[in-house]
DRENDO-1510 file (C-alpha; in Angstrom, 1 decimal, always signed):
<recs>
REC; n; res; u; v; w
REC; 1; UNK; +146.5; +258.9; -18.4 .
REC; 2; UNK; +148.1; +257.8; -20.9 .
REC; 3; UNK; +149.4; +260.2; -24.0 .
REC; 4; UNK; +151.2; +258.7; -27.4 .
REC; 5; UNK; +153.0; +261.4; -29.2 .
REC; 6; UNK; +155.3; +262.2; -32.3 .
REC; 7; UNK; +157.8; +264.4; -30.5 .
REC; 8; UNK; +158.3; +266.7; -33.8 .
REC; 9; UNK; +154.8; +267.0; -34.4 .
REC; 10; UNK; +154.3; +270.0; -33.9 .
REC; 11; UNK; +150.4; +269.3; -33.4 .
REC; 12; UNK; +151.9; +266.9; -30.4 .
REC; 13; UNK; +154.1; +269.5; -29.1 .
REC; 14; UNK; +150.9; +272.0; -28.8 .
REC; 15; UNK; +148.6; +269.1; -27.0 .
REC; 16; UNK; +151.5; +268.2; -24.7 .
REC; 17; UNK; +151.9; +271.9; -23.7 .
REC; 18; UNK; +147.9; +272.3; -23.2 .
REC; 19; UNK; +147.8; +269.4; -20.6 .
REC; 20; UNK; +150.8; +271.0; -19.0 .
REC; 21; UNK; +149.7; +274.6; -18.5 .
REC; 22; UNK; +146.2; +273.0; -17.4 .
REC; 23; UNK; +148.1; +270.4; -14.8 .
REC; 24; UNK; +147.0; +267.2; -16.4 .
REC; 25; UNK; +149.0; +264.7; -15.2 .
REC; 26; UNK; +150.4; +262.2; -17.9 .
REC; 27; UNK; +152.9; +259.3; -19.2 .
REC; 28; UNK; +154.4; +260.1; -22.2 .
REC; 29; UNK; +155.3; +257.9; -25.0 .
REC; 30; UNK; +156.9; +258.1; -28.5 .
REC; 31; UNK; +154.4; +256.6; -30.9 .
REC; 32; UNK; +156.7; +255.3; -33.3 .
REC; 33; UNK; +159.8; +253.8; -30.5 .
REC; 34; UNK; +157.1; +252.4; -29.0 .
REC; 35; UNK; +154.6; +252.0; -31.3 .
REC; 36; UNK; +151.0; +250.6; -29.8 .
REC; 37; UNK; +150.2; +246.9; -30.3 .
REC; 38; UNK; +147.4; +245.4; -32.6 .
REC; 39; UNK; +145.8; +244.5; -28.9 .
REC; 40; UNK; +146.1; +248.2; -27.6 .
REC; 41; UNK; +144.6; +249.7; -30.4 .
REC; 42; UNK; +141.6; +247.2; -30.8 .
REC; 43; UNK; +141.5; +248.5; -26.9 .
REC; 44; UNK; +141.0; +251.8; -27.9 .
REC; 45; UNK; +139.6; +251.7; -30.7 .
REC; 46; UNK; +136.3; +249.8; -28.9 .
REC; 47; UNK; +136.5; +252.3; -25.8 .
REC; 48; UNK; +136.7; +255.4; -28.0 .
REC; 49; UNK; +133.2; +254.8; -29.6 .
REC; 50; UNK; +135.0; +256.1; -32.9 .
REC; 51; UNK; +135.1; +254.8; -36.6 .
REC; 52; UNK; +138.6; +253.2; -37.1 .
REC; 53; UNK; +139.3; +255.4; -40.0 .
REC; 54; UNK; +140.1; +258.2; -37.1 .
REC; 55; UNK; +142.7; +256.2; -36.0 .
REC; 56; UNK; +144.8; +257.1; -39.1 .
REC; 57; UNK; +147.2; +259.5; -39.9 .
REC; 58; UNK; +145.3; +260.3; -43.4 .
REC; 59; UNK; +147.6; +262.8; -44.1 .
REC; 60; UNK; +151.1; +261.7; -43.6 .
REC; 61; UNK; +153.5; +260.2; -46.4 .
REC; 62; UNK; +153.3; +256.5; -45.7 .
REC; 63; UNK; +149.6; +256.6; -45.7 .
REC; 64; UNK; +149.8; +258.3; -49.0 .
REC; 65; UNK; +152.5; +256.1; -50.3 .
REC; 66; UNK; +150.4; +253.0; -48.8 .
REC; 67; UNK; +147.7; +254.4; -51.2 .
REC; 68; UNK; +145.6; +253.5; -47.7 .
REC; 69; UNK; +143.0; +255.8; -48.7 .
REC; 70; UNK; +142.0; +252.8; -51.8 .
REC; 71; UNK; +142.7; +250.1; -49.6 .
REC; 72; UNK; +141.0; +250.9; -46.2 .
REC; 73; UNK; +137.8; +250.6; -47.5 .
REC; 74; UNK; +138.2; +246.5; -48.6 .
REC; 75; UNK; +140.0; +245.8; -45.1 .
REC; 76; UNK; +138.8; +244.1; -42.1 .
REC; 77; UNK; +138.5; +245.9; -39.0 .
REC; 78; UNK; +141.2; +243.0; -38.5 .
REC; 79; UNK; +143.5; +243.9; -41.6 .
REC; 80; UNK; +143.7; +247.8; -40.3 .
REC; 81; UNK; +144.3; +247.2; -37.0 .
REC; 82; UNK; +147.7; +244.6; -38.0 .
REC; 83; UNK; +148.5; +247.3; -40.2 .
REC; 84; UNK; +148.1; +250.4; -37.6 .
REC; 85; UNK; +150.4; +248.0; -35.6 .
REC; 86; UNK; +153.3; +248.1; -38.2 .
REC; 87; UNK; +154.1; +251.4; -37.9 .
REC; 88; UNK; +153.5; +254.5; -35.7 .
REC; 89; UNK; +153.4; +257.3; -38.6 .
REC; 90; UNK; +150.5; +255.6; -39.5 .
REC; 91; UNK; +148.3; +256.5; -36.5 .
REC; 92; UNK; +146.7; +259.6; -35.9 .
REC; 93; UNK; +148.7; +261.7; -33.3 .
REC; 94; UNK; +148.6; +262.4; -30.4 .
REC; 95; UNK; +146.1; +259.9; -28.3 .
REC; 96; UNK; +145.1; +260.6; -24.9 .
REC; 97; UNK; +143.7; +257.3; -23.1 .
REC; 98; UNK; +142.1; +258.1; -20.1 .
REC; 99; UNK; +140.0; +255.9; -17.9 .
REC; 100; UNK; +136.8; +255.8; -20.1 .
REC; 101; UNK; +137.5; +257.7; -23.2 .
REC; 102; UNK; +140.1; +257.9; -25.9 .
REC; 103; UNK; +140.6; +261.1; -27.3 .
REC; 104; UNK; +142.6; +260.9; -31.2 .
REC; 105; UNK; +144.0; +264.5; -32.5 .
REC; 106; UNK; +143.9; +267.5; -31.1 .
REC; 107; UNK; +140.9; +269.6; -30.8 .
REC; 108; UNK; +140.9; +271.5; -27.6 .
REC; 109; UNK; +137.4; +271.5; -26.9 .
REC; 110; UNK; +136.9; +268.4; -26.9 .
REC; 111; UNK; +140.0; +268.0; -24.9 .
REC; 112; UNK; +138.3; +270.8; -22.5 .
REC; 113; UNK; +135.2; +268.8; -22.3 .
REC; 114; UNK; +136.8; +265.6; -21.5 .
REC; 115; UNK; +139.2; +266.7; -19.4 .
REC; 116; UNK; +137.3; +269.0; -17.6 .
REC; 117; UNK; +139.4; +272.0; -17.5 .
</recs>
């Protein structure tokens, strides 16, 4: 399993220390050294069943300076993708890809549910 993180997000640091006090094994990585490409996210994008909007970080500053939340709506699924790809800060943290799902943010009952702890 794979799970992309912020390290000073503190909404990160509280996901990461769920899956370890419930023994979930896991690769870390920093979203924005190693941000994901246009390829993975299309990846998980499709897998997650999701609308790609969820795959933004709606409320952090370079979305806000991007004035994204004007511009999304006239992008391609394409043109958001390339521009998730730019930059880490702009996707929503943290992301948990698993086998068959893709879990974006964290809500910890949904992380129960797929995770089945």
């Amino acid at each position: 399993m794979l799970f992309l993180e912020y390290p000073k997000c503190s909404t990160c640091q509280k996901a990461k220390k769920w899956l370890e006090e419930h023994q979930v094994a896991f690769d870390d990585r920093h979203i924005v050294e190693q941000n994901p490409t246009k390829e993975e996210l299309a990846q998980w994008y499709h897998k997650s069943g999701l609308v790609l909007k969820r795959f933004f970080n709606t409320s952090g500053m370079l979305y806000k300076e991007l004035a994204l939340k004007d511009k999304l709506p006239q992008m391609s699924e394409e043109e958001q993708l390339a521009l998730l790809a730019t930059n880490g800060m702009l996707v929503k943290r943290p992301l948990v890809i698993g086998e068959d799902f893709v879990l974006v943010g964290f809500k910890e009952k949904e992380w129960e549910e797929k995770l089945g702890k």
